[in-house]
VODO-678551 format. One record per residue (C-alpha): residue number from 0; residue in one letter; x, y, z. Coordinates in steps of 0.1 Angstrom, whole numbers. Each point is the difference from the previous one (the first is absolute). Example, Ala and Ser with C-alpha at 12.3 -4.5 7.8 and 13.67 -1.06 7.14 Angstrom:
BEGIN
0:A:123:-45:78
1:S:14:34:-7
//
This chain:
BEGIN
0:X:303:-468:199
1:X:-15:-2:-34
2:X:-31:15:14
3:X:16:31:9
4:X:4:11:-40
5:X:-38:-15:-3
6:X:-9:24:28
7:X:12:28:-14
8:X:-8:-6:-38
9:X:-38:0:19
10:X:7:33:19
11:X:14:16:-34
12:X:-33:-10:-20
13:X:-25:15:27
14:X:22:30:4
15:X:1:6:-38
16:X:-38:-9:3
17:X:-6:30:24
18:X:21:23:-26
19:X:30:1:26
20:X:29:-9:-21
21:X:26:22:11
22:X:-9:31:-12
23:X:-7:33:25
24:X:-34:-5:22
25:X:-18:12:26
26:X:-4:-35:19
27:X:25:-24:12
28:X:18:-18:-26
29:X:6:-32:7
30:X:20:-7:-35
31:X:27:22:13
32:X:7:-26:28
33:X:2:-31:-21
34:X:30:-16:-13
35:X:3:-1:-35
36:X:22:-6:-34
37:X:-1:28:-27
38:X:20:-4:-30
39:X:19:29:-11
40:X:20:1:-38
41:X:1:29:-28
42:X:-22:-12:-30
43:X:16:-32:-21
44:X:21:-8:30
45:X:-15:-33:-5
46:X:-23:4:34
47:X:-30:-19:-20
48:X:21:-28:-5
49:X:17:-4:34
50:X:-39:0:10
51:X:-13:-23:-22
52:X:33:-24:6
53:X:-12:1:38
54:X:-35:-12:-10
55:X:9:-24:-25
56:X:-25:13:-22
57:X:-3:25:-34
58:X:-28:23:15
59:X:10:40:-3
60:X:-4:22:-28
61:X:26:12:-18
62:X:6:26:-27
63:X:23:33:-4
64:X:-2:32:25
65:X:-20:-2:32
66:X:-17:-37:2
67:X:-3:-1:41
68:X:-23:29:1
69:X:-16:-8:36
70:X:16:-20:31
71:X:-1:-41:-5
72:X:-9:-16:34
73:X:14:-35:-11
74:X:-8:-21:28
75:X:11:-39:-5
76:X:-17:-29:17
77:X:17:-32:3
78:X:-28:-26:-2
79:X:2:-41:-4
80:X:-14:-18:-29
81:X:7:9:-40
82:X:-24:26:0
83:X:15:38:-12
84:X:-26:27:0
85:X:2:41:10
86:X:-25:19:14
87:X:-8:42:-3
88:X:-9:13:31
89:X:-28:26:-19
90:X:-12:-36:-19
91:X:-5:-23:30
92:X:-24:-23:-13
93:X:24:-4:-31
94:X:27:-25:-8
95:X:30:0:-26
96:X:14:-30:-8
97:X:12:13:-33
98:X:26:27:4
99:X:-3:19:-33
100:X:-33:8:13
101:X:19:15:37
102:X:21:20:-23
103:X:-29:15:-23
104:X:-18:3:35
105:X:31:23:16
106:X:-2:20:-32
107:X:-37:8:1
108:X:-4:5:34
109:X:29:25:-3
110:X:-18:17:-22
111:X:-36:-1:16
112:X:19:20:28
113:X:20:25:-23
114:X:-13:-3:-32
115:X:17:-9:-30
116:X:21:29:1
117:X:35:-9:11
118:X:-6:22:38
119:X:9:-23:31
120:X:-19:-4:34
121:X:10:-8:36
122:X:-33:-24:1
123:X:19:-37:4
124:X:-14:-28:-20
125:X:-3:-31:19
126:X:11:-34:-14
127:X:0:-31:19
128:X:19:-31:-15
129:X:-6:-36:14
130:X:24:-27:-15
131:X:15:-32:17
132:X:33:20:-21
133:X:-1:32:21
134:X:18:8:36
135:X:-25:21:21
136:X:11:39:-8
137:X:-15:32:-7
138:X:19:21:-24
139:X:-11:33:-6
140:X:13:11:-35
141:X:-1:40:-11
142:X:0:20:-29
143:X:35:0:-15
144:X:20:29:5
145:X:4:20:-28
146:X:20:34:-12
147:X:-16:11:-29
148:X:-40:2:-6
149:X:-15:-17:-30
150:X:-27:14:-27
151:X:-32:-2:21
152:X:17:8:32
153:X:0:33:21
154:X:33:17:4
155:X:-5:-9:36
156:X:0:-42:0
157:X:36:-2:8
158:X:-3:18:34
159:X:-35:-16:1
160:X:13:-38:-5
161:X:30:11:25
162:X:-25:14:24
163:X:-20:-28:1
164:X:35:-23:-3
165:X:9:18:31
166:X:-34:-4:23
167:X:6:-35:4
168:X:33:-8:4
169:X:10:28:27
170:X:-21:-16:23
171:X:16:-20:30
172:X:-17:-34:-11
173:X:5:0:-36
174:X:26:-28:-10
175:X:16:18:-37
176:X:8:-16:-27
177:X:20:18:-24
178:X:5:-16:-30
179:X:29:8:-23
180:X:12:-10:-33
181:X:40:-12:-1
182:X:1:14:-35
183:X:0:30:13
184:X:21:22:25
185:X:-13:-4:31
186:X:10:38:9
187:X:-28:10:-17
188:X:-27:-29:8
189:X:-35:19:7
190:X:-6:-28:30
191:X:35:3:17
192:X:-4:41:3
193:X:-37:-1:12
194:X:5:-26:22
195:X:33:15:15
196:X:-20:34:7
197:X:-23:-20:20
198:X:20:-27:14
199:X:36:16:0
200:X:12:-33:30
201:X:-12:-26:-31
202:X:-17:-17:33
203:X:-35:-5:-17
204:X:17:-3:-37
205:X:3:-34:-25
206:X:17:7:-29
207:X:-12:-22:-31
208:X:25:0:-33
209:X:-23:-7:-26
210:X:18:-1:-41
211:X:34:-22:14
212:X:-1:-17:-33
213:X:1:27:-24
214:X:29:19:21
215:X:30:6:-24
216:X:27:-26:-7
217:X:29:1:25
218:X:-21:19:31
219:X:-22:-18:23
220:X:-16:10:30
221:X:21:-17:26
222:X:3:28:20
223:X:-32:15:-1
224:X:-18:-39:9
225:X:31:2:30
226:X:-9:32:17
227:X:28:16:-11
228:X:-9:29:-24
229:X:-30:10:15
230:X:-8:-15:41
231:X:-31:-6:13
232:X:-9:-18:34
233:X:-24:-23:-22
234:X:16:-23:-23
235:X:0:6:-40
236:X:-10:-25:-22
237:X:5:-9:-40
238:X:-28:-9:-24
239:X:-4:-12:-35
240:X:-29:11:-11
241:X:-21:-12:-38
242:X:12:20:-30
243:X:-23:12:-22
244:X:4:-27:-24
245:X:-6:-24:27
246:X:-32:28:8
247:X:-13:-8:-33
248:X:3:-32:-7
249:X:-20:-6:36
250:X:32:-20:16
251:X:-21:-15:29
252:X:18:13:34
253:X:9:-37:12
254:X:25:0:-27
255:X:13:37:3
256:X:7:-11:39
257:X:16:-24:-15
258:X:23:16:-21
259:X:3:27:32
260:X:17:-26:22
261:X:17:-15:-31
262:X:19:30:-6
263:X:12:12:38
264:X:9:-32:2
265:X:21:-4:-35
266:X:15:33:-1
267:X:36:0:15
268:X:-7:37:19
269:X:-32:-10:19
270:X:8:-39:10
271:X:7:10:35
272:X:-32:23:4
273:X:-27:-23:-23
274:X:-10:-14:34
275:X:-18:34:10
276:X:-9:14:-34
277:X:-25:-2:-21
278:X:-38:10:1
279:X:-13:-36:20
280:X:32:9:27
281:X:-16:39:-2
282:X:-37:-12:5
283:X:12:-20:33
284:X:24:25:18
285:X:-27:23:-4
286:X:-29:-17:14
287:X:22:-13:28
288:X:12:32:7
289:X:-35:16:-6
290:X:-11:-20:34
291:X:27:8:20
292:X:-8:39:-7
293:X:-39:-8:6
294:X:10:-24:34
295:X:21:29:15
296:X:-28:31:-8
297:X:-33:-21:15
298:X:4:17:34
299:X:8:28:-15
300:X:-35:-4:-26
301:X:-21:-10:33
302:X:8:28:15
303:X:-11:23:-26
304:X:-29:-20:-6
305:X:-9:6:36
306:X:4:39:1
307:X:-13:4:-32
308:X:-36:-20:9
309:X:-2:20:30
310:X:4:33:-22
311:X:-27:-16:-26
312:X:-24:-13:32
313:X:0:41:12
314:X:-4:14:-31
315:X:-30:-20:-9
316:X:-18:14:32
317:X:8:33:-7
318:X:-12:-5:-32
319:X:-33:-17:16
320:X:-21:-28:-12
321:X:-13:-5:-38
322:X:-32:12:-5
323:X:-32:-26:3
324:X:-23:-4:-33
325:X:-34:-7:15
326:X:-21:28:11
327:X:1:-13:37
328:X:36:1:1
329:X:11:33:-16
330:X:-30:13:29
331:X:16:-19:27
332:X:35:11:-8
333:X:-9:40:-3
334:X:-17:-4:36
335:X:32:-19:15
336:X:19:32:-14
337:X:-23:23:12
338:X:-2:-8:36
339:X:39:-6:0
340:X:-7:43:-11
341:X:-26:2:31
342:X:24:-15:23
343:X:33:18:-6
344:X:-23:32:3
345:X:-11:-14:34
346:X:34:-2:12
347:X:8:35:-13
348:X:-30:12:22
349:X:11:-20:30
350:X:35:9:0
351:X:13:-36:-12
352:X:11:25:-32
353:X:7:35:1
354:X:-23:27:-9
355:X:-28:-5:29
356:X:14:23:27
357:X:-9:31:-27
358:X:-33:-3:9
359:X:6:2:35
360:X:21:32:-6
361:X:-27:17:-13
362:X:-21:-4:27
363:X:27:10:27
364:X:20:28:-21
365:X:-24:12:-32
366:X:-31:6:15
367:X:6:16:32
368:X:25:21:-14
369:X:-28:1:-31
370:X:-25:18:30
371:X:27:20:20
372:X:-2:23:-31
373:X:-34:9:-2
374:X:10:23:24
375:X:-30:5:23
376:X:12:27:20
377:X:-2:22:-34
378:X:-38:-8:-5
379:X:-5:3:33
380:X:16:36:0
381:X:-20:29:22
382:X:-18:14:-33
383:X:-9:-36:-11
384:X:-16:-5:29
385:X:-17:38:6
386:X:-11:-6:-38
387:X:-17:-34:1
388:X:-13:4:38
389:X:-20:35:-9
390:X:-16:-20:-31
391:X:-9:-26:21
392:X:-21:20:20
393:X:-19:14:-28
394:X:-26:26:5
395:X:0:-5:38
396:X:28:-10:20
397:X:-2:-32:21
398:X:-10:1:32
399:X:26:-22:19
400:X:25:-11:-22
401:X:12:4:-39
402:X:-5:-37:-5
403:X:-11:2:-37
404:X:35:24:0
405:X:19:-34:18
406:X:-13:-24:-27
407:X:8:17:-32
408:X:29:10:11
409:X:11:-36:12
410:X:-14:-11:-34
411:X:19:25:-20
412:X:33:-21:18
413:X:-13:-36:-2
414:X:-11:0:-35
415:X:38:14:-8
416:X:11:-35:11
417:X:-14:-15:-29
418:X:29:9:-20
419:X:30:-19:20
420:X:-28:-30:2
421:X:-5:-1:-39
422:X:39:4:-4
423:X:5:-30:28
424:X:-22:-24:-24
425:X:20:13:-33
426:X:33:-7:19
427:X:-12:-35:11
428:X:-17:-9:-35
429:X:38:12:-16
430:X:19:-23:22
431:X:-21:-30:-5
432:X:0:5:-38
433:X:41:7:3
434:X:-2:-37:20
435:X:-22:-18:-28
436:X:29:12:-24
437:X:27:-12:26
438:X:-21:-33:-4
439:X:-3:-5:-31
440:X:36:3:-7
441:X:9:-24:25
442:X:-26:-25:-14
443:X:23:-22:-21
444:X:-29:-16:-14
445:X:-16:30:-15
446:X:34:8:-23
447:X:-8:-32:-18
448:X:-34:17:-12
449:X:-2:36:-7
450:X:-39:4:-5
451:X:-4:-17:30
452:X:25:23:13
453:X:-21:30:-10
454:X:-34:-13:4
455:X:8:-8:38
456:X:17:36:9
457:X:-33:16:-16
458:X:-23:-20:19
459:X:17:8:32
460:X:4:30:-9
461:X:-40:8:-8
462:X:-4:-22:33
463:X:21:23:22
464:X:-20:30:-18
465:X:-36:-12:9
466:X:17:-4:37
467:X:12:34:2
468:X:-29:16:-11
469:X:-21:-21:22
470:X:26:12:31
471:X:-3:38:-10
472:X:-34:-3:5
473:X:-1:-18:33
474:X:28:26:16
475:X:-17:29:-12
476:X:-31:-8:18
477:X:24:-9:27
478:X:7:40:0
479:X:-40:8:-11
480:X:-6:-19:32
481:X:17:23:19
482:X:-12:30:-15
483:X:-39:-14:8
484:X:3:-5:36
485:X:21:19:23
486:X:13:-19:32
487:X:-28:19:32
488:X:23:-9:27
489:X:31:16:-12
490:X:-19:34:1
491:X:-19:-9:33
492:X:34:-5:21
493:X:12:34:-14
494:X:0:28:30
495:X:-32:18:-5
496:X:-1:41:-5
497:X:-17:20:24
498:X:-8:25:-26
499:X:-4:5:-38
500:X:21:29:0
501:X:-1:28:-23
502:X:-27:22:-1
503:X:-39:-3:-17
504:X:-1:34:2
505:X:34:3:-23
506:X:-2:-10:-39
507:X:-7:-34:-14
508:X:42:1:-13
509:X:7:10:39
510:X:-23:-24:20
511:X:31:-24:12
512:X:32:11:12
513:X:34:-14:-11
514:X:3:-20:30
515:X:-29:-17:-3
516:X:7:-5:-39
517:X:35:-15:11
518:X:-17:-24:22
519:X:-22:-14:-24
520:X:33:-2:-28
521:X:16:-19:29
522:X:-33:-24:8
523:X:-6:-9:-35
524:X:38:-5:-9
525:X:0:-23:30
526:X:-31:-17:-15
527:X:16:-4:-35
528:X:31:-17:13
529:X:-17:-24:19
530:X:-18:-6:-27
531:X:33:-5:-20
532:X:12:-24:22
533:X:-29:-18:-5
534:X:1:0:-37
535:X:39:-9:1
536:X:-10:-33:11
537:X:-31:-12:-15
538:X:8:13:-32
539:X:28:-23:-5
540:X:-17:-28:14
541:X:-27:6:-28
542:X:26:6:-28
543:X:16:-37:7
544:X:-38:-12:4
545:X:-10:9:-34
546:X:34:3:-20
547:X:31:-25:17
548:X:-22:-26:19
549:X:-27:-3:-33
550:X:33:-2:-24
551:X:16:-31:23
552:X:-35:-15:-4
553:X:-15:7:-33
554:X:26:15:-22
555:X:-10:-23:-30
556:X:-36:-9:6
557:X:-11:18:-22
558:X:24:-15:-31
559:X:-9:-34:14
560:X:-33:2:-6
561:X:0:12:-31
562:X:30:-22:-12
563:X:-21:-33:6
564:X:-25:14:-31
565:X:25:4:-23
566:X:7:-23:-30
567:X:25:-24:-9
568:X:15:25:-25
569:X:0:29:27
570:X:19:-23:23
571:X:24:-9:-29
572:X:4:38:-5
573:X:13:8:35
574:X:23:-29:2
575:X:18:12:-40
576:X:34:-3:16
577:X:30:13:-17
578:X:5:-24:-29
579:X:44:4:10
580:X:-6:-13:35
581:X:-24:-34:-12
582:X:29:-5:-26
583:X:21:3:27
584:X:-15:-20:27
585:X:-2:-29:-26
586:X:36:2:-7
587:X:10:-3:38
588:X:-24:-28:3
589:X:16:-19:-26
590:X:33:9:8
591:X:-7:-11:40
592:X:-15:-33:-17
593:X:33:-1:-17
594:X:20:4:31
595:X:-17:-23:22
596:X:1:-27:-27
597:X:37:6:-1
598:X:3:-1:36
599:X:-15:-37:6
600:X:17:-7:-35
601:X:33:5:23
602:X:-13:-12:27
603:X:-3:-34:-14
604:X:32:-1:-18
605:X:17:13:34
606:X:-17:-29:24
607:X:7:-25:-25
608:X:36:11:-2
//
């Protein structure tokens, strides 16, 4: 089971690594989930001695006010053979085999992260510990609590040390370990209250009596060591810590165990309890107890470590790939993102995404409603007719039939259909650009690179502009066409007219009567709607010819081409992605290393289990 603390102590350093150590982020913690022991007491509760009683070893500063000004991840590794030594997780090449030098390495690392000024930080220090002397534990030990602020200290450390107090130890997994001084009323220990605000049950609570020794003559703390003044689910347990004589004089720990067990042992009151007292007892019931709590929340772990992979695994594809260095690469990876562009545009067009059936709606509601108001009947109106069929006969009226009369006037209403034709093309080039838009948004890729972003819409943009232009063209000449040549048959199958009517003899304003002025209205209103029904279908079928068919084939041609001239730095340019989202993809990446580590980490403890 030892390799369950050894397994975790590995999880807390990469987690700490990645900056995840407990505080409020944006990813998945995975801190949060792990079992661990933080070691609560109000400042000179003696909670520097009870730790360095555990270790066996004189290795934490000391000095008045606020010495503990960041977390201590104190992570013990029992190891065979004489050799003692500790390890700093942010010095891994590094060894100390003399403590004095761990201490004065606490200190200045404090510092580095704080400065010298007497401030505090949530940013754990990481101390690893591997002695022959040691159980395998991780202790967690915190800032002392405190009630009043130094000189040097903002008005605000109390609640700050409390806060910070507070954000490990009201979490499920955190084993507490409030430490209390019996010479002192345990009504108003700093530990006991925090630690009954966030375990009020005392199910996840030890209670360590540090100062037994210097407890007035005639008390004793029977009751307290026996459950009875204060209960908690978890046992408490007595220690005798150094005094400060002992402190200064450098009484090596061996003998101040000693001297522990010597006086539970000698002393009348704690005969019956010396068996479970004392910092070596405390060191043991802890780590035993530390593996039961890391056996029984495993499943629970995997389980997280699953879901939370899975989260990582899709948020790294919607954040896309990291961007290539070489030239060939950075070319190769805008292309890939600009036909996965072309092809959700494609599927807008063919109806796989909505948008497409817009252009078929102008073709079937726009422009021959577009053409019903032109109103023909209006040009065609009797003094329309009279007026442009008298100036088509000129100086001498026509023999047999007003056919330079027929042609203007079916002119004057053919060329009219240019408008709805031009507006058809607008109202086709409009939708396609609203589609690029639609395309662009839904082109995950192109988020990752705004230039890109931009550079792509404008080019399809300028692409969809030469096609309209080249479209207006070919469907006015679609109209022009019709205006050139005028369909023979359709005025050799009309019934013929025995006479001219009117009268040579009359005026040139009176030489056709209204009838016969009527009948040509009707003939060349006939003429213009068949000619209408002509142009309501080819027109179309040029408009998706030059605009929708053109912008499925060759919306980004043009770009391509002149993309494969441009420079390495150009290509750099259009691929500047947000400087947030790279930080950010690199976090998730080595936070999903983190997580799969952890998961065969498990795995191997589990099967070997």
């Amino acid at each position: 089971m030892e390799n369950l603390i050894s397994l975790v102590n590995k999880l807390q350093r990469a987690c700490t690594a990645l900056g995840d150590h407990g505080e409020e982020s944006a990813l998945p913690t995975l801190w949060d989930s792990l079992p661990a022991i933080a070691v609560v007491g109000g400042q000179s509760s003696g909670k520097s001695s009870v730790l360095e009683s555990v270790v066996g070893k004189d290795f934490l500063p000391r000095g008045s006010g606020i010495v503990t000004r960041r977390p201590l991840v104190l992570q013990l590794h029992r190891i065979d053979g004489d050799r003692e030594y500790a390890e700093f997780m942010h010095q891994p090449r590094k060894r100390y085999t003399d403590f004095a030098a761990v201490r004065k390495e606490i200190a200045d690392e404090t510092d580095r992260e704080t400065g010298r000024s007497k401030q505090i930080s949530p940013v754990p220090i990481h101390l690893s510990i591997y002695s022959p002397k040691v159980v395998n534990l991780t202790l967690i030990d915190l800032p002392g609590l405190t009630k009043v602020a130094v000189e040097g200290q903002p008005d605000s450390i109390v609640h700050d040390i409390e806060n910070m107090v507070r954000s490990y130890i009201e979490k499920p997994n955190c084993i507490i370990l409030a430490v209390s001084p019996a010479n002192q009323d345990l009504a108003t220990s700093d530990a006991i209250k925090i630690s009954r605000e966030v375990d009020p049950k005392g199910e996840r609570t030890f209670g360590v009596l540090t100062k037994i020794d210097l407890m007035d003559k005639g008390t004793d703390a029977v009751d307290i060591l026996e459950g009875r003044s204060y209960r908690l689910q978890q046992p408490w347990v007595g220690v005798v810590n150094r005094s400060q004589q002992d402190i200064n004089k450098n009484v090596d720990m061996i003998d101040a165990r000693r001297r522990e067990r010597e006086y539970f042992s000698s002393t009348p009151e704690y005969k019956h309890l010396a068996p479970r007292m004392g910092s070596e007892y405390l060191a043991k019931m802890l780590s035993k107890h530390l593996e039961q709590v890391i056996k029984s929340r495993i499943p629970g772990i995997q389980s997280l470590i699953t879901k939370t992979i899975a989260e990582l695994e899709t948020e790294l594809n919607r954040l896309g790939k990291p961007i290539a260095n070489d030239a060939g690469g950075k070319l190769y990876t805008i292309m890939e993102i600009c036909r996965m562009f072309d092809g959700i545009y494609k599927e807008h067009l063919d109806g796989v995404r909505p948008g497409g059936e817009k252009v078929y709606h102008v073709f079937d509601n726009q422009f021959p409603v577009a053409i019903k108001r032109l109103q023909f009947d209006k040009q065609l109106s009797m003094e329309n007719v009279k007026k442009l069929i008298t100036e088509a006969d000129g100086y001498q009226p026509h023999l047999i039939a007003p056919e330079q009369g027929y042609r203007r006037l079916i002119e004057s209403c053919i060329v009219s259909i240019r408008g709805p034709a031009e507006a058809a093309v607008d109202a086709v080039h409009a939708i396609l650009k609203d589609l690029v838009r639609k395309a662009i948004n839904e082109t995950h890729e192109l988020k990752q690179f705004p230039t890109l972003r931009v550079e792509v819409g404008n080019a399809a943009f300028e692409s969809l502009d030469r096609m309209r232009d080249e479209s207006k063209k070919n469907t006015l000449k679609l109209v022009d066409m019709e205006c050139s040549y005028l369909t023979v048959d359709f005025f050799r199958k009309l019934p013929q007219d025995v006479e001219k009517g009117g009268n040579p003899s009359h005026s040139i304003f009176d030489r056709y009567n209204d009838s016969y002025l009527r009948r040509i209205g009707q003939t060349v209103l006939s003429y213009v709607n068949m000619v209408c029904a002509t142009l309501r279908n080819s027109i179309p079928k040029s408009i998706v010819y030059c605009q929708v068919r053109e912008a499925k084939r060759s919306l980004l041609d043009h770009f391509f081409t002149e993309l494969g001239a441009r420079e390495m730095k150009q290509l750099s340019k259009l691929l500047d992605e947000d400087p947030a989202v790279m930080e950010r993809r690199t976090n998730l990446a080595k936070r999903l290393e983190l997580y799969r580590s952890a998961q065969s980490e498990i795995d191997a403890v589990a099967w070997s289990k």
